[in-house]
N, C-alpha and C positions, 0 to 999 in steps of 0.2 A: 542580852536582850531578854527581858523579863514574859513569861508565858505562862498563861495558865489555861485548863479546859475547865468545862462543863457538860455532864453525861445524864442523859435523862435513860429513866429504867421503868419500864414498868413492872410493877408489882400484885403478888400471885398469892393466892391461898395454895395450901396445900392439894388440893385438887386441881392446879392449875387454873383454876378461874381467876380474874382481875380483881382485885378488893383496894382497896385503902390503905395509907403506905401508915396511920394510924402515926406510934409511937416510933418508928423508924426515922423521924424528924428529929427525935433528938437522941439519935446513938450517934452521930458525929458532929464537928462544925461541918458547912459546907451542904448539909442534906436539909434538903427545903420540897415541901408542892409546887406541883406545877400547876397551870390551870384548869387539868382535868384529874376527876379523882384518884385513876391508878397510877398514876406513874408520880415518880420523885425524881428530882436534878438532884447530882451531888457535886457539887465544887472542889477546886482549891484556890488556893493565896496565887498571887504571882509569882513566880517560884524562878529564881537565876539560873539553874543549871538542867539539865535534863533530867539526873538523879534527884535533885530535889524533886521536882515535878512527880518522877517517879514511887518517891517513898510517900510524898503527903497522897495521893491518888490513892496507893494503895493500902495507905493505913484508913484514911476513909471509905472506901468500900467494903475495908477488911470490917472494918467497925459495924457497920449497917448492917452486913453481913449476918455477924454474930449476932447482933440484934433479931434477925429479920429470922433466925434457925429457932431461936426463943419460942417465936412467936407465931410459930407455922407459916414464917413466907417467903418466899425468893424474889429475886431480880432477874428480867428476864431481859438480855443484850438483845433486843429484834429490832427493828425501822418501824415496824405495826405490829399489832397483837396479833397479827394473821386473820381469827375471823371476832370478829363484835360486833352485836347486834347493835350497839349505842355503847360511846364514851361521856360518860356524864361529866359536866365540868362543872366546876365549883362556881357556883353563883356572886356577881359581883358587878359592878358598874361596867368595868374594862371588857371582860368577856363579853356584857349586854351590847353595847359597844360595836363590838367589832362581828357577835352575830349581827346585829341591824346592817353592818357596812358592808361586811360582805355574802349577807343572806343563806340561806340552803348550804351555800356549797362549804363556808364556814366547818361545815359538819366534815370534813376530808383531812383538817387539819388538827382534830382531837383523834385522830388516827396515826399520828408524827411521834416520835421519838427519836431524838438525835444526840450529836456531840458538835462542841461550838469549842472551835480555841480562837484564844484570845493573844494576842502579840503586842508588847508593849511598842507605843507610838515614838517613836525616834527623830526629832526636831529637824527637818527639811528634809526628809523622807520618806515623810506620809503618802506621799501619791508614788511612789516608787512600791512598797508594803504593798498599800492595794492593789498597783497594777500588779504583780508578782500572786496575791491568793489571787488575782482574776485568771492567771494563767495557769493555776495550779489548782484551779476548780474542779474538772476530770476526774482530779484524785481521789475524789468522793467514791470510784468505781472501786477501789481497793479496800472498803471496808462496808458493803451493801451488805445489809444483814435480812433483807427481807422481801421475797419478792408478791406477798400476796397482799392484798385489800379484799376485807370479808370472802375471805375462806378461796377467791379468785387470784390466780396467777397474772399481774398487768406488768408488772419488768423487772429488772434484776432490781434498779433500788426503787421499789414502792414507794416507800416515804419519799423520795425526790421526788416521783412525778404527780402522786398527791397535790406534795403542797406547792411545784412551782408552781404546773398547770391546768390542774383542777380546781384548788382552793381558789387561787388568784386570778384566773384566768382572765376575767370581769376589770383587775383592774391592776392596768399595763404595767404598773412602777411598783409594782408587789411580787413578793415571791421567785422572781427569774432574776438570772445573774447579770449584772451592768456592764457593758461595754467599760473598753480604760477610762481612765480619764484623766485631762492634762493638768489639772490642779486642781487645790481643796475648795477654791468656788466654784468650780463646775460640779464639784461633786453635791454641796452645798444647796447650787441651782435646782438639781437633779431629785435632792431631799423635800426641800419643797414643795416642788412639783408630785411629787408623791404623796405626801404630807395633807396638801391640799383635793389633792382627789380623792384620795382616803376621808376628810371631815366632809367632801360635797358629797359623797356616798352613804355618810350615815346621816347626816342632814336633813337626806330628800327622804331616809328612811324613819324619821321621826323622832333621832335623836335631836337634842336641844345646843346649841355650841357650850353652854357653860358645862355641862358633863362630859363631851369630848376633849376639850380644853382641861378640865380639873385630869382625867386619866392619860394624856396622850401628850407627847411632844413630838413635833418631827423625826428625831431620831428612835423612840419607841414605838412609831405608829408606821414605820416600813421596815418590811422582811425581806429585802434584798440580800443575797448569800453572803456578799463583803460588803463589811459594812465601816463607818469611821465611828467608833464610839467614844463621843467628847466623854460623857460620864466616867467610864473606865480608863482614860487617856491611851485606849488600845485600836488597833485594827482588829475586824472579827473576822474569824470563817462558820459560815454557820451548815455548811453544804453535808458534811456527815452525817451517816445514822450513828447510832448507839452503835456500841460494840462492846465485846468484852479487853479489860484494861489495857492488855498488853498491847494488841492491837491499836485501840487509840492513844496509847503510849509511843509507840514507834513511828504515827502519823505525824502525832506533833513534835515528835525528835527532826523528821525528814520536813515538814512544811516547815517550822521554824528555822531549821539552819540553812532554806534555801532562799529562807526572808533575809538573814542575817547576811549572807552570802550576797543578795543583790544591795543593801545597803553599805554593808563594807565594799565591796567591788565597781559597785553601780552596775546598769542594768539596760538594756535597748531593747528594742522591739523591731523583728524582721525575721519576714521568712516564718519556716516552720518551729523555730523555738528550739534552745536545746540548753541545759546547765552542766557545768563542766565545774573544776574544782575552782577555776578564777577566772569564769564566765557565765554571767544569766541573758541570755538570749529570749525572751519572751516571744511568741509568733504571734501573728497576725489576729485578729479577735475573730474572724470570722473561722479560724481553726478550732481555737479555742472552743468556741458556739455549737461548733460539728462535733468536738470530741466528748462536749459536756452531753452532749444529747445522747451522743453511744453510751457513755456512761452509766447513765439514766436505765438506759433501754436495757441494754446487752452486757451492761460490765464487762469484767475482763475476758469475757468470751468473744469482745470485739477485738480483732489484729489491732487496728487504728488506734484503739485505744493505749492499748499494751505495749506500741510502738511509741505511743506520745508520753507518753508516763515515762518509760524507762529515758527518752531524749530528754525529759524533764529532769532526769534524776534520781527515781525511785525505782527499786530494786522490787518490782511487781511479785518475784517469785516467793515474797516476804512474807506476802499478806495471805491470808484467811480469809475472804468477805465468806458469811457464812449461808449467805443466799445463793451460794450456790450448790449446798448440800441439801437443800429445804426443799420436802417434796418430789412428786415425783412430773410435776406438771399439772395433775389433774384437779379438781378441786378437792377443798381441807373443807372437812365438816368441823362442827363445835368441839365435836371431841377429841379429834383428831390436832384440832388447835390448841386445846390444853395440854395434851401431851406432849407437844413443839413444846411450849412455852415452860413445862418443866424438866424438859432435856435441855433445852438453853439457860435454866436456872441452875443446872446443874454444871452446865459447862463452864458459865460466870464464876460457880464458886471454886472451881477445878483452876481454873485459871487466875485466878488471884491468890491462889496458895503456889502453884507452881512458878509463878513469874515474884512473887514476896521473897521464893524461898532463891532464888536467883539473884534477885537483887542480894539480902544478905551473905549470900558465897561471894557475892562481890564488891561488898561493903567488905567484909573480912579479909579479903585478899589484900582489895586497897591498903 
């Protein structure tokens, strides 16, 4: 089953301040803007195997990397800058857009930085795929990288509760994760329906339909966590923050082979949910809802949580989320946030040499 991610990073002068990712765009394929000016997305291909996945991730980061040392700048793995006064976004129709639609609060979600993997779509079990990341949403708790918004302590993954429930809160079929669902037209329905409350939101805000319509389709105009992406013929998870590689390397080893696992095995729903080596047991959605929400809040400092994850399948003691070394509680002044954010630039680059240099001892072994 074919997989690939996407890792947004924001980027730092040497001072740790936020600057422009500039020429950093083209030290690899796969590094592009986003729509705010510090931060850059870096891609890969759809990739067959886990090591593939593994080396093209790290030859592009590695790439940007060396680029970014050039040029006095780092990458910093966080969920939010910690504190910014303003994220300026790059001026364009689609951004105009979607300020107008979703007004003020719009402003929560140039404060996001995350990781999206991507699962290739496998021919009559599309609604199996999703229901499987809906149930393996929580997992988001295993790689929170950031718990503060402007220089304040709000939960363990800040960027989750941002952009589910602040950004979107206004408008129901945005941002928060979907309930199962029993096939691809109810999902379909559900796209719609969001779709449309989304263009009656910028409408009544005085955008015109022919500009909504030239930037936006159903499937690019809702940020539901799982998503169906006919464009990419993939299933998305988009529920992670950023992290540094290895970490989002071993997520998408564990989510993909437990997608793989409920399409080759098939897959039910009962009960409290549990995955075994030739069983996916999905629980109940309203478990699901509960454990997504601790995750959010409390990561893995929740029991429930740590319990539902390892019944899931994942090996919790694996992970690193790094919000839970950030801080000591109290509030992060401006400078104290650039300091963060050039000890995580540091750590980024610390760990794409030590997890490279792994991979090749195990390239050679092979």
């Amino acid at each position: 089953m074919l997989r690939s991610v996407e890792v947004e990073y924001w980027v730092i002068d040497e001072t740790g301040r936020l600057t422009e990712p500039g020429e950093l765009t083209e030290a690899s394929p796969g590094a592009e803007r986003e729509f705010v000016e510090p931060l850059l997305e870096i891609k890969t291909t759809p990739c067959e195997t886990p090591t593939e996945l593994r080396n093209e991730l790290l030859e592009r980061v590695g790439d940007v990397l060396r680029r970014a040392d050039s040029l006095g700048k780092g990458l910093v793995p966080l969920g939010t800058p910690v504190f910014a006064d303003e994220i300026r976004q790059i001026p364009c129709d689609r951004t105009r857009v979607q300020n107008k639609a979703v007004g003020e609060k719009f402003e929560y979600v140039r404060h996001c930085a995350g990781t999206h993997i991507h699962v290739e779509q496998v021919p009559g079990h599309v609604v199996d795929q999703m229901n499987t990341l809906t149930a393996l949403d929580p997992a988001l708790a295993l790689v929170n990288s950031s718990p503060y918004f402007q220089g304040k302590r709000i939960a363990k993954g800040a960027r989750s509760k941002l952009y589910r429930w602040m950004a979107y809160d206004d408008l129901t079929h945005h941002g928060g994760l979907w309930s199962y669902t029993e096939d691809t037209e109810g999902w379909n329905r559900r796209l719609m329906q969001g779709y449309n409350e989304f263009v009656t939101a910028a409408r009544e805000a005085g955008v015109d339909t022919e500009t909504i319509e030239n930037n936006f389709s159903p499937e690019s105009a809702v940020w539901t966590p799982v998503k169906i992406r006919e464009t990419f013929s993939t299933v998305e998870w988009r529920s992670p923050d950023n992290a540094v590689p290895s970490q989002v390397l071993r997520l998408a080893d564990d989510v993909v082979s437990t997608v793989e696992r409920a399409v080759e095995d098939g897959m039910r729903i009962s009960g409290e949910g549990r995955v075994t080596e030739n069983t996916v047991v999905l629980p109940e959605y309203e478990t699901v809802e509960k454990n997504v929400e601790a995750a959010v809040l409390e990561g893995l400092d929740s029991d429930a949580v740590r319990s539902y994850l390892r019944r899931m399948g994942f090996d919790t003691e694996a992970y690193e989320p790094s919000t839970e070394r950030i801080g000591s509680g109290e509030p992060v002044t401006r400078e104290e946030a650039r300091r963060l954010r050039k000890e995580h630039a540091d750590r980024l680059r610390n760990d794409v040499q030590q997890t490279g240099s792994v991979s090749t001892q195990r390239s050679i072994r092979g």
